[in-house]
C-alpha positions in Angstrom: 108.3 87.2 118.1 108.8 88.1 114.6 111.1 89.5 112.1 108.7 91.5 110.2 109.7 95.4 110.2 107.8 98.3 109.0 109.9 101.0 108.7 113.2 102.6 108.0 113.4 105.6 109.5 117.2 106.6 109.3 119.9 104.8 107.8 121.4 103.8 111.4 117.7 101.7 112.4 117.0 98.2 112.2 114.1 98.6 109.6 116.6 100.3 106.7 119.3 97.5 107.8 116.4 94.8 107.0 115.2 96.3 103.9 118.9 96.6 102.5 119.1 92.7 103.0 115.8 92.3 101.1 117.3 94.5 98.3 120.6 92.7 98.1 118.3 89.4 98.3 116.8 90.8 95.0 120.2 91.2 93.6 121.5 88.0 94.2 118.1 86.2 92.8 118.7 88.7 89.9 122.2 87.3 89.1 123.6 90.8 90.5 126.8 90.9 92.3 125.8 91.3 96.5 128.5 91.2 99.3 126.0 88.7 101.2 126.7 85.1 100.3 124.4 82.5 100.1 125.4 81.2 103.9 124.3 84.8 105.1 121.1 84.6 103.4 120.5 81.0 104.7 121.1 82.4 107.9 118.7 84.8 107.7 116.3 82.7 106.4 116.8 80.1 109.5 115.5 82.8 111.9 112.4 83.6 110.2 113.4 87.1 108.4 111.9 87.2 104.8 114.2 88.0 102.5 111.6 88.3 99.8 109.8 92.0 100.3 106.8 91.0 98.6 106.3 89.0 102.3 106.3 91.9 104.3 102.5 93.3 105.3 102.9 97.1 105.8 100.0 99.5 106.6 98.9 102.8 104.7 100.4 104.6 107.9 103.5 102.8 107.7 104.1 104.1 104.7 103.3 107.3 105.1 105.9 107.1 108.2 108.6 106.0 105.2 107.6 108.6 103.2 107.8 111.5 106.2 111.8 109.6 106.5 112.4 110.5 102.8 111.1 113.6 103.1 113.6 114.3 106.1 116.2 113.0 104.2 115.9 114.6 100.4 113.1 117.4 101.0 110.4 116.6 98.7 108.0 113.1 98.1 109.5 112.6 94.8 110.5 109.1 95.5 111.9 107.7 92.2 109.3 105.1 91.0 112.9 102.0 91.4 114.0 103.2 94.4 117.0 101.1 95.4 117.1 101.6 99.3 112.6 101.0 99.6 111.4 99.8 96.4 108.2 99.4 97.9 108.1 102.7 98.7 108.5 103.7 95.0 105.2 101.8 94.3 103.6 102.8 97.3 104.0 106.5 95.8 102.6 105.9 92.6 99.8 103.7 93.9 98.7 106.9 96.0 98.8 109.4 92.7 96.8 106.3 90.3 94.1 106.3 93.6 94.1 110.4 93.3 93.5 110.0 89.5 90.4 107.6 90.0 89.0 109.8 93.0 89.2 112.8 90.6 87.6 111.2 87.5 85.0 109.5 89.9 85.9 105.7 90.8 86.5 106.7 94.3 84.7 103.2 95.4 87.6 101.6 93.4 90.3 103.3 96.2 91.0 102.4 99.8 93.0 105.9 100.1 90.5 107.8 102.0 90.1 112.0 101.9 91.8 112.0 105.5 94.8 110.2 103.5 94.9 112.4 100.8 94.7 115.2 103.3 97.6 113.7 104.8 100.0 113.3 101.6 98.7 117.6 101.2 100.4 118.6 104.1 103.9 116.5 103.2 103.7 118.7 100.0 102.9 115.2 98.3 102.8 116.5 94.3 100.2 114.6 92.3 101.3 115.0 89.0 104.8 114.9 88.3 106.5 113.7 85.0 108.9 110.2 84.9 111.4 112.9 83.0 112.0 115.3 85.7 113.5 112.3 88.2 117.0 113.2 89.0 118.9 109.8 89.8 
């Protein structure tokens, strides 16, 4: 087996409850104040689960699967570029607008997003240009 999971669907499954642990792990290597101690995160470590997100391999689909949560959950695919509860997310979303950019100005052989991606991120209401201003926190 492994300890590697993809995706947090609602707040109640096992893939938001391992990404909160990443994101407290962050905190604590940060010198931020985290209710998990350092036994917990030993723990943790000890049965495989990496605590660093950077570790954790996820697909273009299993992000879009994140992104269909969010949308479910706040009604648009503004995800704020930081992101507390999916920081990877967050860059995920603005990878997908900088590969949008390139395809439009040309550089499309420098992009792994393909048309049937960016066909996919249409029908979410995905908005290509947005401004860092007009992020409500």
């Amino acid at each position: 087996g492994h300890t590697r999971l993809s995706v947090w669907k609602n707040p109640q499954s096992l893939g938001f409850w391992a990404r909160n642990q990443q994101t407290k792990f962050n905190n604590f290597q940060n010198g931020e104040k985290t209710v998990l101690t350092k036994r917990k995160f030993k723990l943790l470590s000890d049965i495989g689960f990496k605590l660093d997100p950077t570790h954790v391999i996820l697909t273009w689909n299993d992000h879009y699967d994140e992104l269909e949560s969010f949308f479910e959950r706040f009604g648009s695919c503004r995800v704020p570029s930081k992101f507390h509860q999916n920081p990877l997310l967050g860059e995920w979303v603005q990878d997908q607008r900088k590969n949008y950019r390139k395809l439009l100005i040309g550089m499309a052989k420098e992009i792994s997003t393909t048309q049937s991606n960016f066909d996919q991120l249409d029908k979410l209401g995905f908005e290509w240009c947005v401004s860092e201003n007009s992020w409500e926190d």
